[in-house]
N, C-alpha and C positions, 0 to 999 in steps of 0.2 A: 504494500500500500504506500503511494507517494505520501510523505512527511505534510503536505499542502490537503489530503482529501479530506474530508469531513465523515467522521463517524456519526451515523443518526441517530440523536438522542431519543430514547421512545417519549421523552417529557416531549417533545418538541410535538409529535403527534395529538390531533385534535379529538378532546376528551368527548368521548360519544358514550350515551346510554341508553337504554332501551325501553321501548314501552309496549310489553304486548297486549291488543287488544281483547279481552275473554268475557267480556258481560252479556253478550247477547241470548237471549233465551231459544236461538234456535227453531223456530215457528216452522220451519219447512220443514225440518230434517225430525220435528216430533218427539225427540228425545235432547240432552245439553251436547253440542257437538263438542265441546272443549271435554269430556269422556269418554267418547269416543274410541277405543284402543286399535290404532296402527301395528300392528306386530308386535303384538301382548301390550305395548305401552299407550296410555292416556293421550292424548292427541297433545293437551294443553304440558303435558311433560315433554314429549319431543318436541315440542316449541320453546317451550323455558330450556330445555337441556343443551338445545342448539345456541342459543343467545350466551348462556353461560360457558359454550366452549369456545366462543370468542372473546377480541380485546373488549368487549362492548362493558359498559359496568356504571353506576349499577342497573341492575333489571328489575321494572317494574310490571307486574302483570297487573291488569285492571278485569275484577269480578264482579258482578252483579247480581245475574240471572244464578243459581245453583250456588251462589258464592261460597256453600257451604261443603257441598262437595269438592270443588276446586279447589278450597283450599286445603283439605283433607290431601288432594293429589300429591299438592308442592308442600307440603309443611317439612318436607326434608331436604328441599332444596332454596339456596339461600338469595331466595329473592324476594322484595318487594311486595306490599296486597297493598295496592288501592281500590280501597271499598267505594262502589260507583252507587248508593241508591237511589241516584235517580237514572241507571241506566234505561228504566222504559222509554224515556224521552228522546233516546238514540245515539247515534254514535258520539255526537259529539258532546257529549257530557261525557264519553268515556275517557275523549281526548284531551278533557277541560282536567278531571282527576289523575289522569296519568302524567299528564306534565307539573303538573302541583306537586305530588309526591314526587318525583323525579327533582325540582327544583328544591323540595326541601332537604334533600338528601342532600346538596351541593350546586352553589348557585355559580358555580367554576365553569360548569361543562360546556363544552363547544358548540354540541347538539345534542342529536337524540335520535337513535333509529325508531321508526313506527311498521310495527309488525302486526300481523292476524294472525289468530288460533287456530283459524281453519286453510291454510295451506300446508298440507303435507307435506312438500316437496323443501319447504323452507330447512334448510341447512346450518351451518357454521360457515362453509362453504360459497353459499348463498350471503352471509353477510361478510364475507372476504372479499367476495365479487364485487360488492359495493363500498368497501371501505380503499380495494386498490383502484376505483375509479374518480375515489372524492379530492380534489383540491387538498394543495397541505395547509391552508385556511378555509375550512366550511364554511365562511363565511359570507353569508346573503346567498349560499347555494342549497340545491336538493338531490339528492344524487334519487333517482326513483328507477325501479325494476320496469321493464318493457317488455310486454307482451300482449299479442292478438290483437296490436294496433293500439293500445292506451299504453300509458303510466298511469303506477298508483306503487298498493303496499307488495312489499316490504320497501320503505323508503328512508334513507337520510338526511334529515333537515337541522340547517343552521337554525343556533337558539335566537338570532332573529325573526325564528317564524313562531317563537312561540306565543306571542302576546295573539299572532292572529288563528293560531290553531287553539289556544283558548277561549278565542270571540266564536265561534263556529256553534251553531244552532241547532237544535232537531238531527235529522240525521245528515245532515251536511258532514262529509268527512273533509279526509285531507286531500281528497285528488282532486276539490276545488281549488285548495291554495297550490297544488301543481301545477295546475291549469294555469291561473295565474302568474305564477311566476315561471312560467314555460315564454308567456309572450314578456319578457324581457330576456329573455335568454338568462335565466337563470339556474335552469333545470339540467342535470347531465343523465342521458337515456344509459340503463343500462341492460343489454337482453337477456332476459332471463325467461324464457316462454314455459320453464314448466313453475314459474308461478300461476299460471294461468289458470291451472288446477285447486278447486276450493272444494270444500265438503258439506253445499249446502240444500242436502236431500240424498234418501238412503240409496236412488240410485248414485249416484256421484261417489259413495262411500263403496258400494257393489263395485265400479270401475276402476278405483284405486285400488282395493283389495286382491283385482284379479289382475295386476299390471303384471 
């Protein structure tokens, strides 16, 4: 190594943390998809366990709907419960709670990945792909997963979007402020099409089981 190169400090790296979405009560699929069990494990576990094998830190999951089994699921793994009760009002009271708890944790962090409970395919891997695609300042950016023509979750967003992913209403999510800040060019697409897979209704869960 030339005496002149710069070793990368991982301080130097932009503090990111997680918020997974899990309050929904599941209407279509008739039972809580965040129980779901994927190859013997809980849906909503291989989602926390995936965030927790990454740099990501800390992890907030947000419960609602079953809150009582969900948290039954994760009580042995160490993350986060933001208790959402007013999740019937939709998503975005989930995302109002999850960034609350996440900022009380530490009002330091760069951003925040915003994840869903019901993509099976979501990775470690899956948030690698996104963290070697972000800017080395997140700053005013979103780095969001691409697939079947949109952006949306699993995505990256600068803690500048937090004050507006907390004004968000009813079930307005976050792939409005994508949308958004897409026409500024602020968005970086990143392709990941087997997000595109969600688990909501028992066929959907029939078609993953039989991959």
């Amino acid at each position: 190594m030339s005496p002149i190169e710069k070793v990368p400090n991982p301080r130097d790296r932009p503090r990111i943390g997680a918020i997974v979405l899990a309050a929904g009560a599941s209407t279509r699929l008739g039972e809580p998809k965040q129980l779901i069990r994927i190859d013997g494990v809980p849906l909503i576990v291989r989602i926390a366990t995936a965030a927790l094998d990454s740099p990501l830190w800390p992890i907030v999951i947000v419960v609602g709907s079953s809150a009582v089994e969900v948290r039954a699921e994760l009580a042995r793994l160490p993350v986060l419960i933001a208790e959402n009760s007013a999740w019937i009002e939709g998503m975005a009271s989930s995302l109002r709670a999850g960034i609350t708890t996440l900022q009380s944790f530490s009002r330091s962090l760069d951003g925040a990945l915003i994840a869903l409970c019901d993509q099976p395919a979501f990775t470690s891997a899956t948030i690698a792909r996104l963290l070697e695609s972000a800017p080395a300042s997140l700053d005013g950016h979103i780095v969001a997963a691409h697939y079947q023509g949109r952006l949306g979750a699993p995505a990256l967003f600068s803690r500048t979007y937090f004050t507006t992913l907390s004004n968000l209403s009813g079930e307005e999510g976050a792939r409005s402020v994508i949308a958004a800040a897409r026409l500024t060019n602020h968005v970086i697409p990143v392709d990941l099409p087997e997000m595109a897979v969600d688990l909501d209704t028992p066929a959907d869960i029939a078609r993953f089981r039989s991959r």
